[in-house]
C-alpha positions in Angstrom: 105.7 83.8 74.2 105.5 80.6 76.4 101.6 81.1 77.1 99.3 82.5 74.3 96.0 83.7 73.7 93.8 81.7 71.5 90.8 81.4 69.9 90.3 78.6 72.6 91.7 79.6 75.4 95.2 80.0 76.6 97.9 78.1 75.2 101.5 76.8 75.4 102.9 75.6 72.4 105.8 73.9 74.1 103.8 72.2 75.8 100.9 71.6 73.6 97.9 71.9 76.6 95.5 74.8 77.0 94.9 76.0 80.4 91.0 76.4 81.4 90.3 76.5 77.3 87.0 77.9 76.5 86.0 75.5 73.7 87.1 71.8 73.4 90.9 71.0 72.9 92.9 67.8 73.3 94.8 68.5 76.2 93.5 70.8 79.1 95.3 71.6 82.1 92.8 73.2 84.6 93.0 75.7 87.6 89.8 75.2 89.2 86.1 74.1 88.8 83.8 76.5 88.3 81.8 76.8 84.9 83.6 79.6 83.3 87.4 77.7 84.1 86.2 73.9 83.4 83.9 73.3 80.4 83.3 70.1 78.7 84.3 68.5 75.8 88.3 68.3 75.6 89.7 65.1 75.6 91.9 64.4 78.7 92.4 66.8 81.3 95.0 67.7 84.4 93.9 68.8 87.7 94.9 68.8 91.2 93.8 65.9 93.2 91.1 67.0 95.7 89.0 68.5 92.2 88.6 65.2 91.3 85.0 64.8 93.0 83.5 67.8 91.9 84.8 67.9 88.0 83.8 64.3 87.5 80.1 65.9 88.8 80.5 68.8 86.6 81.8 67.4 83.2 80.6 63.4 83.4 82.0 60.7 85.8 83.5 59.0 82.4 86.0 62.1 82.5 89.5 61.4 81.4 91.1 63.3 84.5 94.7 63.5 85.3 95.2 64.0 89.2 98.6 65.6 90.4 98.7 66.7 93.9 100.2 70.7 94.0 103.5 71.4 94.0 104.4 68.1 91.8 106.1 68.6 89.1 105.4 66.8 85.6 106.7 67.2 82.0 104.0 67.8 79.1 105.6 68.4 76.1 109.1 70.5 76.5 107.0 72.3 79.2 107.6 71.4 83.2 103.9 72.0 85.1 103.1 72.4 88.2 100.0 73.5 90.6 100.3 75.6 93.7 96.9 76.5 95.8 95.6 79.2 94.7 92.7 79.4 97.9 90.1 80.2 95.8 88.0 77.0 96.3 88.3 73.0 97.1 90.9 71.9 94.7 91.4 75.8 93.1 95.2 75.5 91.1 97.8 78.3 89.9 99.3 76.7 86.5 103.3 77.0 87.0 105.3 76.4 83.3 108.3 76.4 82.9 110.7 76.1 79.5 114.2 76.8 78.7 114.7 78.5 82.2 111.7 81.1 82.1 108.9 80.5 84.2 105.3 81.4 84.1 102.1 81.2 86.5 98.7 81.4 85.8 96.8 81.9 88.9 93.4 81.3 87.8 90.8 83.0 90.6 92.6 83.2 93.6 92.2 85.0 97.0 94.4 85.5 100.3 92.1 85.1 102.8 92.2 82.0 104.8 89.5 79.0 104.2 89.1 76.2 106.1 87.3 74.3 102.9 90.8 74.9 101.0 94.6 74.8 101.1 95.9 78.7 101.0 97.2 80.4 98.8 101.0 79.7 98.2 103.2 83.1 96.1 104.9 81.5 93.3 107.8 83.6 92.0 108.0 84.1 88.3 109.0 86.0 85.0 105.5 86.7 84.0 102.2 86.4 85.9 98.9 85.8 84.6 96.6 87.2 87.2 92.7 87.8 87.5 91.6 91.0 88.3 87.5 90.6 89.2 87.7 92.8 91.7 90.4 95.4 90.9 89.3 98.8 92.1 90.4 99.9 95.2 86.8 100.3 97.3 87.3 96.4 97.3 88.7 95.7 100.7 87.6 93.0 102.8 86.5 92.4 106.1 87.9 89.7 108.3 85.8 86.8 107.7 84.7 85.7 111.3 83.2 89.4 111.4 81.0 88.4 108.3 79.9 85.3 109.0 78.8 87.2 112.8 76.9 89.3 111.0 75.0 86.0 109.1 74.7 84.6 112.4 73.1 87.7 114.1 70.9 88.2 111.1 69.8 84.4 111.5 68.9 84.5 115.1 67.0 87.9 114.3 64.7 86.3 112.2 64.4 83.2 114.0 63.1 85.5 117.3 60.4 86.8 114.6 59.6 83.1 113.4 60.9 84.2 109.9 63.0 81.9 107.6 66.4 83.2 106.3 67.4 82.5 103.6 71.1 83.0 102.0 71.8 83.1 98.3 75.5 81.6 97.8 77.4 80.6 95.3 77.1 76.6 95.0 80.7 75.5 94.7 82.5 77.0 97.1 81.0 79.8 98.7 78.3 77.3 99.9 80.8 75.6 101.4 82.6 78.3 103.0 79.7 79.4 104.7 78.7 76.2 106.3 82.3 75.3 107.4 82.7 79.1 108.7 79.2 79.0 110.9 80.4 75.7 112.9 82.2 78.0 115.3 78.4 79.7 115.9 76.3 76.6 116.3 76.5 72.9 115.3 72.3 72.9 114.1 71.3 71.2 111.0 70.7 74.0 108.0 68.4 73.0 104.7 70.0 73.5 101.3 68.7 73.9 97.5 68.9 70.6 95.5 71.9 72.8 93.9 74.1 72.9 96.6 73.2 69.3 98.5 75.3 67.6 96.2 78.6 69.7 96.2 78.8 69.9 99.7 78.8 65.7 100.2 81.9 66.1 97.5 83.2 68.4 99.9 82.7 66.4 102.9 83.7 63.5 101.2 87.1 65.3 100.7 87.7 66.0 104.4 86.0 69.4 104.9 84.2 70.1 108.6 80.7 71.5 107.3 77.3 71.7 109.3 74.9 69.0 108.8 72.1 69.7 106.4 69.4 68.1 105.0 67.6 68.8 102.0 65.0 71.4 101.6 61.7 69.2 100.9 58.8 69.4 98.5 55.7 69.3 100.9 54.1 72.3 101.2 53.3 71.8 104.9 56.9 72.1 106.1 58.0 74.7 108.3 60.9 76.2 108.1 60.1 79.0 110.2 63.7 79.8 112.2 65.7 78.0 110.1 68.6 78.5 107.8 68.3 77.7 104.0 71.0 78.0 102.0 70.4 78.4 97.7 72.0 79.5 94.8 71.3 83.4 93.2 69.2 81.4 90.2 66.8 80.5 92.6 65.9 84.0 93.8 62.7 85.1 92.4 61.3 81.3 91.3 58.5 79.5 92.5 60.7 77.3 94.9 60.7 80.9 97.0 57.2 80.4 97.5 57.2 77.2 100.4 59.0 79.7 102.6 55.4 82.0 103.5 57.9 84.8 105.6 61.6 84.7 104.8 64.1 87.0 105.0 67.1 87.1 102.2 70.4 87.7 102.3 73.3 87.6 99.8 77.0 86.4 100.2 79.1 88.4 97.6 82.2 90.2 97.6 80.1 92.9 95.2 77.9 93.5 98.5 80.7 95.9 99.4 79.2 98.7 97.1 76.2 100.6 98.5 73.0 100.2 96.3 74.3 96.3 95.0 72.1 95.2 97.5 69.4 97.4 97.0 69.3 97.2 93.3 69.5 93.3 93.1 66.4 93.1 95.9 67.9 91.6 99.0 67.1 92.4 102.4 70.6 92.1 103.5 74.1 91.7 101.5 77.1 90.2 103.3 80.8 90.9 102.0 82.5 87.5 101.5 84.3 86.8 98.7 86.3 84.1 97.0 88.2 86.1 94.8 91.7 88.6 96.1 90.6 92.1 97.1 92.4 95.2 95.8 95.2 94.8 98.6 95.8 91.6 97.9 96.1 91.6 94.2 98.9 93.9 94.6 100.3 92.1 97.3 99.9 88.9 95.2 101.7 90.7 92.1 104.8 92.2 94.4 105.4 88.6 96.1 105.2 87.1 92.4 108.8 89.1 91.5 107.5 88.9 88.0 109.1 90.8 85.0 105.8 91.2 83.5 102.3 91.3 84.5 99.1 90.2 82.5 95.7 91.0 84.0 92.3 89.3 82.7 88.5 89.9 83.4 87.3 92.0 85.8 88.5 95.4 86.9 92.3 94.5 84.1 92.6 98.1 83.3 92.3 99.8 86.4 94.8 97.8 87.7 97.4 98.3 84.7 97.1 101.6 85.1 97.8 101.1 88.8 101.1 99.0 88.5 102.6 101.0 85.0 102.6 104.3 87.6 104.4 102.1 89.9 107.1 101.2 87.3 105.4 97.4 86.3 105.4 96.5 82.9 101.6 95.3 83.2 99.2 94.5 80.2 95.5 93.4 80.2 94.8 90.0 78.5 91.2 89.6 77.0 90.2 86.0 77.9 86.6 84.5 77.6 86.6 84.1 82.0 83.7 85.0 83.4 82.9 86.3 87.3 81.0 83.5 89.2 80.3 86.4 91.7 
């Protein structure tokens, strides 16, 4: 096989990398990141240019990080590599290798839906695809994305007109992001974000990305927020940095708010369906555009989804990896 599973992660022998390893390695060739795809420790690693900022944040600004811009080709080993957007977030890479005239893509997380804050997606054709399949049950369909981020601005102004604060819990790398970039064609008003998220958005804007200002939410218990927006991560729901805001509403960007009760059972007022990751359409769309011969599925919903494609004809497998869901 040209990409195996390993006790650290996946690997090409031809090439001698892993790609997104789970524990350190000497040679790492990364699609994206997010905690669960970029961990410390290796010793040099490859990633497409514009991921530069927020790795060297993430794993130390000493990193030894390769940049290579997507679709560039470059020769590791026997293996030829190359990245192709995979519109999951800034910087978010499918892995393309190819030896001896057989090619294989690892997609990493990926999604179809268009982002301002990152390139889109781009099919690769292939033998064999490595796909994730986080949300791979059919009752995940999403709805067009200016609808959702209508609904967040609706449910904003709401509570403003009852002098409430809102505030949304987002993913910090890239969901964040989204959000902020998506709500400039509501408003142009300052929003306040956690200490979490301040800092990955300057690497965003620092890469190019159109955002809404924002300023820090601030210690002093005297400040009113009151009408405002506040954007956080999930780990702060339920912590004593809740408690400056005396009357807040919260919501919850996720693509698991599509599933009546999520909300209800993970205590937010309101849940809003955006997600980062493909939806069951597009994975299958993604996996017919890929041509491949073979299909290997990892975390998520894998075996729903083999069992999908192999009544549809697809030699498909599900490959246990150490990924997690940021969602």
């Amino acid at each position: 096989m040209l990409i195996t599973a390993t006790e650290k992660g996946l690997h090409c022998p031809a090439g001698d990398f892993y790609i997104d390893p789970w524990l350190p390695v000497p040679r790492a060739v990364l699609t994206h990141a997010h905690g669960d795809h970029a961990r410390a420790g290796s010793e040099q690693y490859f990633a497409e240019c514009s991921s530069e900022g927020v790795l060297r944040q993430r794993l130390g600004a000493e990193l030894s990080l390769v940049t290579k811009r997507y679709g560039e080709r470059f020769q590791l080993g026997a293996a030829e590599v190359s990245l192709h957007a995979a519109g999951h977030v800034l910087g978010s890479a499918q892995i393309r290798v190819r030896v001896d005239n057989e090619t294989w893509v690892v997609t990493g997380d990926y999604k179809r839906a268009p982002d301002p804050t990152c390139a889109p997606f781009e099919p690769v054709v292939c033998d064999v695809l490595i796909s994730e399949a986080t949300f791979a049950l059919p009752c995940y369909r999403w709805p067009e994305t200016r609808e959702v981020i209508a609904e967040i601005w609706r449910w904003w102004q709401s509570n403003r007109e009852q002098s409430r604060a809102s505030v949304l819990f987002c993913y910090a790398f890239g969901k964040a992001q989204r959000v902020l970039a998506e709500l400039m064609a509501h408003t142009s008003e300052s929003v306040f974000l956690h200490g979490a998220v301040l800092p990955l958005v300057e690497e965003y804007r620092r890469a190019g990305i159109a955002m809404l200002p924002a300023e820090p939410v601030v210690r002093e218990k005297r400040a009113d927020y009151r009408g405002a927006l506040i954007i956080a991560p999930p780990s702060a729901a339920g912590t004593p940095w809740m408690r400056r805001f005396a009357d807040a509403s919260t919501g919850f960007c996720s693509g698991w708010m599509r599933i009546r009760g999520a909300r209800r059972r993970r205590g937010y007022d309101r849940g809003f369906v955006l997600s980062d990751h493909a939806d069951w359409p597009a994975l299958i769309h993604t996996v017919a555009e890929s041509h491949a011969k073979k299909i290997l599925l990892t975390h998520g919903y894998s075996d729903a989804l083999v069992r999908f494609l192999r009544e549809q004809g697809v030699d498909a497998a599900a490959l246990r990896t150490a990924y997690g869901e940021e969602e």
